[in-house]
C-alpha positions in Angstrom: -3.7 8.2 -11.9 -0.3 6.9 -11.3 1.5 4.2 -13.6 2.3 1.4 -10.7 5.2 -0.7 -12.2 5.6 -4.3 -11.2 8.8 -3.6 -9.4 6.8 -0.9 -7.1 4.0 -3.1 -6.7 6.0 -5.7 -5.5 7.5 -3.7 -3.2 4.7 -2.8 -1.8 3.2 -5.6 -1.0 6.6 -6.7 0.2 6.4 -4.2 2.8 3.0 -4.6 3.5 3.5 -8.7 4.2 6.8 -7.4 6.3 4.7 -4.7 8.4 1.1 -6.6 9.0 0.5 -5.0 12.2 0.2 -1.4 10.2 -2.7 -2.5 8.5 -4.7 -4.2 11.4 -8.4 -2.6 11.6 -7.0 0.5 9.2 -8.6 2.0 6.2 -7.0 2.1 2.9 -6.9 5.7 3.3 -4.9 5.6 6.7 -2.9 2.8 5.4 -1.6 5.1 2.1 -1.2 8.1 4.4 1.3 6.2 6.7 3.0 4.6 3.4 3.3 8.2 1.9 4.3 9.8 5.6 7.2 7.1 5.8 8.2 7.5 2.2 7.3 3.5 1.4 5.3 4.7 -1.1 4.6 7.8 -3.8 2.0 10.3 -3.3 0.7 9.8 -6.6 -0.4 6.1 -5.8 -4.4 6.4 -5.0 -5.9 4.9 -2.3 -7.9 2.8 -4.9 -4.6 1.3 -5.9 -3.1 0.8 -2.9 -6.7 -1.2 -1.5 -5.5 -3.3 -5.1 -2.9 -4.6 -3.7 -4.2 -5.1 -0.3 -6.4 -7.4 -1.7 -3.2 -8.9 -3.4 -2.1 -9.5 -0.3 -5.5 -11.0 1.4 -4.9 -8.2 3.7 -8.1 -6.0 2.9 
């Protein structure tokens, strides 16, 4: 499991409030696979994680 630091969380949830429309009607998994396709975020983040900070975000 990866070590998310504050400063990529962050990050990602700043990108995530920035690009809403990515995340309409998606799965986690879809979402991480875009993330990791455009190199937002590492490949080492899990899904899991990632659906943490969707729910951060009120998004998921």
């Amino acid at each position: 499991m990866s070590c998310l630091t504050r400063q990529l969380q962050q990050n990602l949830r700043r990108y995530i409030v920035l690009h809403v429309n990515m995340t309409n009607t998606k799965s986690t998994e879809i979402i991480h696979k875009e993330l990791v396709e455009r190199g937002v975020c590492p490949s080492d983040v899990t899904p899991d994680q990632l659906s943490i900070i969707l729910k951060s975000v009120r998004l998921s």
